[in-house]
C-alpha positions as CSV (number, residue, x, y, z in Angstrom):
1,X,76.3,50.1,-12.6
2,X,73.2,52.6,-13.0
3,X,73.2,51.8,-16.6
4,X,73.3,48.1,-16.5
5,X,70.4,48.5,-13.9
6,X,68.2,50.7,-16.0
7,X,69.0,48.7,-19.1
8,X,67.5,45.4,-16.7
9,X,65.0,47.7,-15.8
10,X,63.9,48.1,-19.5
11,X,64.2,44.6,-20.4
12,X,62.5,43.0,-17.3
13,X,59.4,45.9,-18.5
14,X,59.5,44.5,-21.7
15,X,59.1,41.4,-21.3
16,X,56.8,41.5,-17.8
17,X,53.9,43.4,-16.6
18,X,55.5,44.4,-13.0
19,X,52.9,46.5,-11.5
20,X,54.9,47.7,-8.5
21,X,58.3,48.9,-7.5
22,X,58.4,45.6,-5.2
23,X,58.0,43.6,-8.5
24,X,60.7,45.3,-9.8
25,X,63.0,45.0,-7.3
26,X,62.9,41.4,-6.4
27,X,63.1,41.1,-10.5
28,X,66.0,42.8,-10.3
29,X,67.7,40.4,-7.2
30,X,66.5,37.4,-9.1
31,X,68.9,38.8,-12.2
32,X,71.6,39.7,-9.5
33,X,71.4,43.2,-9.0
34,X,71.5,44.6,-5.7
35,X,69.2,48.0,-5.5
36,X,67.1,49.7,-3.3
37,X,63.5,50.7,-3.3
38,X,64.5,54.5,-3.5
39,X,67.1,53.9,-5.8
40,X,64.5,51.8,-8.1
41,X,62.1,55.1,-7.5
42,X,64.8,57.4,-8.7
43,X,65.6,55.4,-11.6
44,X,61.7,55.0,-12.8
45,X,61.6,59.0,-12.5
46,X,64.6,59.6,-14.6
47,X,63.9,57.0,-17.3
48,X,60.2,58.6,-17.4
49,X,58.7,55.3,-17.2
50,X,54.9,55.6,-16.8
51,X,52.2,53.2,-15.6
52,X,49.9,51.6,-18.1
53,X,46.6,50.0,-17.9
54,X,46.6,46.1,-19.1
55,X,42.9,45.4,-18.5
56,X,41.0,45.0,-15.5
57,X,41.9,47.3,-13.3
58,X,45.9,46.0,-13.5
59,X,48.5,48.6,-14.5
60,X,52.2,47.8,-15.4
61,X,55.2,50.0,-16.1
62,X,56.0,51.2,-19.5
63,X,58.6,54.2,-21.8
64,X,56.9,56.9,-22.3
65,X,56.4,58.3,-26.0
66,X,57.3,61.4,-24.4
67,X,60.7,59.8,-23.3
68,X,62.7,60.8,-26.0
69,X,61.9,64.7,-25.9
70,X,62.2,64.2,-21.7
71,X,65.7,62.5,-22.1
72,X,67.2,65.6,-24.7
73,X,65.6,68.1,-22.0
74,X,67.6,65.9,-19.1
75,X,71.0,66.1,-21.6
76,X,70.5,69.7,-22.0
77,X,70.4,70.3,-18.2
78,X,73.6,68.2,-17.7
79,X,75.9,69.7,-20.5
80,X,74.7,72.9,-19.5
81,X,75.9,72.4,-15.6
82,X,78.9,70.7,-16.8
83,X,80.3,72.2,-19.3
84,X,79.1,76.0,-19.8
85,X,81.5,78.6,-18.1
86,X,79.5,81.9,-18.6
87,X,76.7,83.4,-20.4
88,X,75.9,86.7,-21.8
89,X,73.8,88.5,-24.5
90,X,74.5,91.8,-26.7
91,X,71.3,92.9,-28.3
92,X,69.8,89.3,-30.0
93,X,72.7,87.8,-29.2
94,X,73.7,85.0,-27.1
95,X,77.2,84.1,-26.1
96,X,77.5,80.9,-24.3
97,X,81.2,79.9,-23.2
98,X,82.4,76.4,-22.7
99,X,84.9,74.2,-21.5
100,X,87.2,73.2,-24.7
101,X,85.4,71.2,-27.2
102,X,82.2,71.5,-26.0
103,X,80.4,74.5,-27.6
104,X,79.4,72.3,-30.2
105,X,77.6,70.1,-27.9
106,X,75.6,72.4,-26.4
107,X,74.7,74.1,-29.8
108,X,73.5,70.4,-30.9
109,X,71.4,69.7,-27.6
110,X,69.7,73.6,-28.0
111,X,69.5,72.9,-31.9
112,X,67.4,69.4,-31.0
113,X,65.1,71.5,-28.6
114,X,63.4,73.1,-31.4
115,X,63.6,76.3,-29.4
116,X,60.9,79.3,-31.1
117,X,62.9,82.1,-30.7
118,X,66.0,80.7,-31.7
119,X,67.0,81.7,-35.1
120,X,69.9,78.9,-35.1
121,X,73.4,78.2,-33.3
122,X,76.8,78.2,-34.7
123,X,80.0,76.9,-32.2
124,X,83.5,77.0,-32.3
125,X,86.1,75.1,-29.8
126,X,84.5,77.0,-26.5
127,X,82.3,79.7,-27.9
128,X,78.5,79.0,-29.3
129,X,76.9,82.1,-30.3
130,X,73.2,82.1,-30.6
131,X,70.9,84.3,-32.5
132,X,67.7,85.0,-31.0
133,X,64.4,86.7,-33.1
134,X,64.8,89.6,-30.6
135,X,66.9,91.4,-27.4
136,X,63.9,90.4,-25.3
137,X,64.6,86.4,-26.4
138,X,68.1,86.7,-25.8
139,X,67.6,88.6,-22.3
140,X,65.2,85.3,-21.2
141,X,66.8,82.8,-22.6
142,X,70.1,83.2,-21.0
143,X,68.5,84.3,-17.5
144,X,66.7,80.5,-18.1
145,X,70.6,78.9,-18.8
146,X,71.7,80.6,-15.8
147,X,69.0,79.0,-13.6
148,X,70.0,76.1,-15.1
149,X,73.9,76.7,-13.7
């Protein structure tokens, strides 16, 4: 249901300039979807839709360019909670366990972050070890995982 709204949402932006949440929502009733104005809110934050001028002083929502990088950082954040059962480093080192089958998924979403210090990634079935440029890289990066959990 949340998908099929946010994918209406996209094509009613598309194809309309709809300047307010209001807009959207009775856009949205007129294709049959039921919704609320905080649940259209929450939606427009986690799509990263941003408002763009059209001319005179009229604005209309829009995707962000930035959507892409914003949308791996949100995929990160939710294999991480869902899927990572401990973390730990040994010198540059970073041990990340997972629920079976899914150390390679979080290896791919890190690998797509283009993360500095990491040197590069290699999983198994529940294991992904990390190598870091440094202990100091390894001993922030998995405090930031764990404040992720």
């Amino acid at each position: 249901m949340k998908n099929d709204r946010q994918s209406m949402i996209l094509e009613i932006i598309s194809q309309e300039n709809i300047e307010t949440q209001e807009q959207l929502l009775a856009r949205l009733q007129e294709k049959g979807i039921t919704s609320t104005q905080a649940t259209i809110s929450r939606d427009i934050k986690q799509m990263h839709l941003i408002k763009e001028p059209v001319g005179q002083g009229v604005y209309k929502y829009a995707v962000s360019n930035n959507r892409t990088k914003l949308n791996v950082a949100e995929k990160l954040r939710t294999i991480f909670r869902e899927s990572i059962t401990s973390i730990a480093s040994a010198q540059n080192i970073v041990v990340i366990k997972t629920m079976p089958g899914l150390a390679s998924a979080a290896c791919s979403a890190l690998d797509n972050m283009e993360i500095s210090y990491m040197v590069g990634s290699l999983a198994g079935d529940d294991t992904a070890f990390l190598l870091m440029r440094d202990t100091e890289s390894a001993s922030m990066f998995c405090e930031e995982l764990k404040s992720m959990l």
